[in-house]
C-alpha positions, 0 to 999 in steps of 0.5 A: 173579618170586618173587610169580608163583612163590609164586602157582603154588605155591599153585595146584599144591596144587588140582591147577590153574593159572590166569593172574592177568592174563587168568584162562586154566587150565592143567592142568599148570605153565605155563611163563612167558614175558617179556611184550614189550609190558610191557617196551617200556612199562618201558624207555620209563620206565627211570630216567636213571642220577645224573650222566647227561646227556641229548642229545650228551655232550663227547667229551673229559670222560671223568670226567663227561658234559658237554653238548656244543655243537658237533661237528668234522666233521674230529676226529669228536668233539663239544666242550663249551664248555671243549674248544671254546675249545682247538680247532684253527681251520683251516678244514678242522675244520668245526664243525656243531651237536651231533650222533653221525652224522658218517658222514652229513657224509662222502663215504662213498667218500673219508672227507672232509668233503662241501664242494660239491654236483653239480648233475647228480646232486643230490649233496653230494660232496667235494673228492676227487669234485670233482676227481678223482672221478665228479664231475670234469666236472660242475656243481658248487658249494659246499654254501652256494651251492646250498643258497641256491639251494635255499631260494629254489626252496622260497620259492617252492614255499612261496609256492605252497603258501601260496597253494593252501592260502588257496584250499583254505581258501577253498573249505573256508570256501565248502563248510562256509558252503554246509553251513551254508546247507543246514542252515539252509534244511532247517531252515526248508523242514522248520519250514514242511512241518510248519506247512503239513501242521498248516494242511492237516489242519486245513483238511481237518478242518474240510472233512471235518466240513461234507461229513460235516455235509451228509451227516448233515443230508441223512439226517435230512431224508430220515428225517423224510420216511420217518418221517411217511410211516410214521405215516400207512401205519400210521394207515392199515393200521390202520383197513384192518384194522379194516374187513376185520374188519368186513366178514368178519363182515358177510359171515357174517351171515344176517340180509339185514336186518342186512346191508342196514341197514349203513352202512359201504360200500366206497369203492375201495382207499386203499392203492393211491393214490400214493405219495409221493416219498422221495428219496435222499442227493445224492451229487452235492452231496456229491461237488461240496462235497468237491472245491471244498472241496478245491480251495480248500484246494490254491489257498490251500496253492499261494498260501502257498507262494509258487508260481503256479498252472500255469492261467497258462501259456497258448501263443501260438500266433501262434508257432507255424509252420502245421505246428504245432497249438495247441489251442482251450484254449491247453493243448496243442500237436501237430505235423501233417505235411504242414501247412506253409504257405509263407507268409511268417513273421510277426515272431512266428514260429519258422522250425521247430516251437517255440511259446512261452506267451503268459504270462511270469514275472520274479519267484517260483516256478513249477511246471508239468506236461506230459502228452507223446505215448508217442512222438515228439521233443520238447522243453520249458523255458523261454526268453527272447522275445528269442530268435532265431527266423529263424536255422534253427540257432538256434532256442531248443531247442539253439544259443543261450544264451537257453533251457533245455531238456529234449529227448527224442530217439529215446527218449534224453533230453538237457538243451540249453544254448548248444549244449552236450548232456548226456545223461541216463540216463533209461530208465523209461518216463514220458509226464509231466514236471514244470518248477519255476523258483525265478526269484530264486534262478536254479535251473531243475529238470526232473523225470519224473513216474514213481513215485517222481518222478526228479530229471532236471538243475537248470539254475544261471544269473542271468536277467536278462529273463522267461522263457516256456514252450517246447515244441517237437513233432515227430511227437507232442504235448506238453499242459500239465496243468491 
């Protein structure tokens, strides 16, 4: 106090004050105030007095503090060793551990000691509640025998807890390895896009030097053509010119001797003869070098990739019902009304409008792409051959669990799987969608082809036979791109 006194004083003499903690001015002579904070922070540390002994004191040592060791729930008093040896041993002085809240041990209504429990109530009580109490006719029994109860109902709790608790660390352990493994695989996806857009721009490096090349090359041909032909045109209008010049002057003469003793005749028009053929740059070779240049890059990028080519996937169409459409080049498939055939089905055939791919996958990575009608149902995934085809509820686009499935109904798109629906909530307007299958690591991924391309759903299963496209049409047309 003095200190801040003497701090203000010399201030007064500059007719301004200002804080020394946080540098505030004042005009006048600030009034001060106890700061709270700094308080609570010096009472916290405040020195424990010489003598003084910290926890519970002996009730009885008044000369000095004594640490007690027990505490009489009847005397409401805490003992030291030496005091404890001289207390009273009747029962009704319960001896507990140390403590200065000894309401906390007593009925609050009778000031006894709480000896039972009431079930009824989940209360401890005491003799009074018991017998004469709200207590009187209520299950009751003493504080030991239910609290032994107790413990054993929370063992058991605590055993549940414990085994929740390996479960959720087990899950954590799963989440934070699958973490791990994601990490790991961005990791290596990213390390192998980098090194394969290093390998693509190299190629298309090298591809961009041949076509310049061819162009360049195809343009010096043609200028050494035209160059050549220059030279003679020039050689050529020279020496027109030279005998224009003679003829004008022959033709100013007067002397019929000098004009009939000259040598040099007309002999028809040398300019007007044919002309040679200069040709252009062959756009067409050029064009055809870029596109097979680059359609090798893409095979040999699809190859290192580990992805098969989608001109696998042709349809079978000994599949296919009457009604269904498969066309010349096994690519696309259309529904025709009206086209049934009631002839007997053969083994191979669907009874309703499904057709599956002559080819079929068993190992590695696939991508396809289907170009579908603007409208009409349809669906496409993928399935296995040992799939049923009579049953007329069973075909592979919906009842069994031997087909994955993206259907389009009514403009709504759903996901079909062992006769489970999951609706999708696509709304953008989309004629093209993609199918990857990644066969070992079981995942089946179904994307629409808009901008930017949407993540429709990933079927997770363990395949256990080859998988075939299918495609199912109705009112419309489903074509492989490719």
């Amino acid at each position: 106090m003095d200190c801040i006194k003497e701090v203000l004083d010399s201030q007064e003499r500059s007719g301004t004050y200002s804080c020394p903690e946080c540098r505030e001015h004042f005009l006048e002579r600030p009034a001060l105030h106890i700061s709270i904070a700094l308080r609570n922070i010096a009472g916290h540390f405040s020195i424990v007095p010489e003598g003084e002994v910290g926890g519970i004191s002996c009730t009885y040592c008044i000369h000095s503090p004594v640490p007690a060791i027990k505490s009489c729930v009847l005397c409401e008093a805490s003992l030291c060793v030496d005091h404890l040896r001289v207390h009273v041993k009747s029962p009704e002085h319960v001896l507990i551990e140390p403590t200065s809240s000894m309401d906390t041990k007593k009925c609050p209504a009778h000031k006894r000691i709480l000896e039972y429990y009431c079930y009824k109530d989940s209360a401890c009580i005491c003799v009074s509640c018991k017998l004469i109490g709200n207590h009187k006719e209520h299950d009751v029994g003493s504080l030991k025998e239910a609290s032994t109860k107790k413990l054993g109902m929370l063992m058991k709790q605590l055993q549940g807890l414990s085994s929740n608790k390996k479960q959720s660390d087990t899950r954590i352990q799963r989440l934070q390895n699958h973490k791990t493994k994601v990490e790991e695989s961005a990791t290596d996806i990213t390390k192998r896009v980098v090194n394969l857009f290093k390998e693509m721009k190299g190629k298309l490096d090298v591809l961009e030097q041949t076509v310049l090349s061819e162009v360049t090359q195809q343009k010096e041909e043609i200028s050494l053509v035209v160059t050549d032909l220059l030279h003679h045109l020039e050689l050529e209008k020279d020496s027109l010119t030279k005998k224009i010049l003679h003829f004008q002057t022959l033709c100013s003469e007067t002397d019929p001797l000098i004009i009939l003793q000259d040598q040099e005749t007309f002999q028809g028009n040398p300019g007007k003869g044919a002309q040679p053929h200069v040709g252009n740059l062959d756009e067409g070779l050029i064009t055809f070098s870029l596109v097979k240049g680059l359609t090798h890059i893409m095979s040999q990028i699809k190859k290192s990739i580990y992805l098969k080519l989608q001109s696998e996937i042709l349809l079978d169409e000994s599949t296919a019902v009457s009604s269904v459409i498969v066309s010349k080049d096994k690519k696309m498939v259309s529904f025709v009304p009206g086209e049934q055939n009631w002839a007997p089905l053969t083994i191979n055939q669907f009874h309703n409008k499904e057709v599956l791919s002559v080819t079929n996958f068993s190992s590695g990575r696939l991508y396809w792409e289907v170009e579908t009608s603007e409208t009409g149902n349809l669906k496409i995934g993928m399935a296995y051959p040992s799939i049923v085809r009579r049953n007329f509820y069973s075909h592979f686009v919906h009842y069994v669990q031997t087909s994955w499935c993206l259907c389009r109904f009514n403009s709504e798109y759903f996901m079909l799987y062992a006769g489970k629906q999951l609706q999708i909530p696509f709304k953008e307007s989309s004629q093209n969608f993609g199918v990857y299958l990644d066969y070992e690591a079981g995942r089946l991924s179904f994307y629409a082809l808009c901008d930017p391309i949407k993540h429709l759903h990933t079927f997770t299963a363990t395949f256990t036979e080859p998988l075939h496209a299918a495609i199912l049409v109705q009112n419309g047309f489903v074509k492989i791109v490719g």
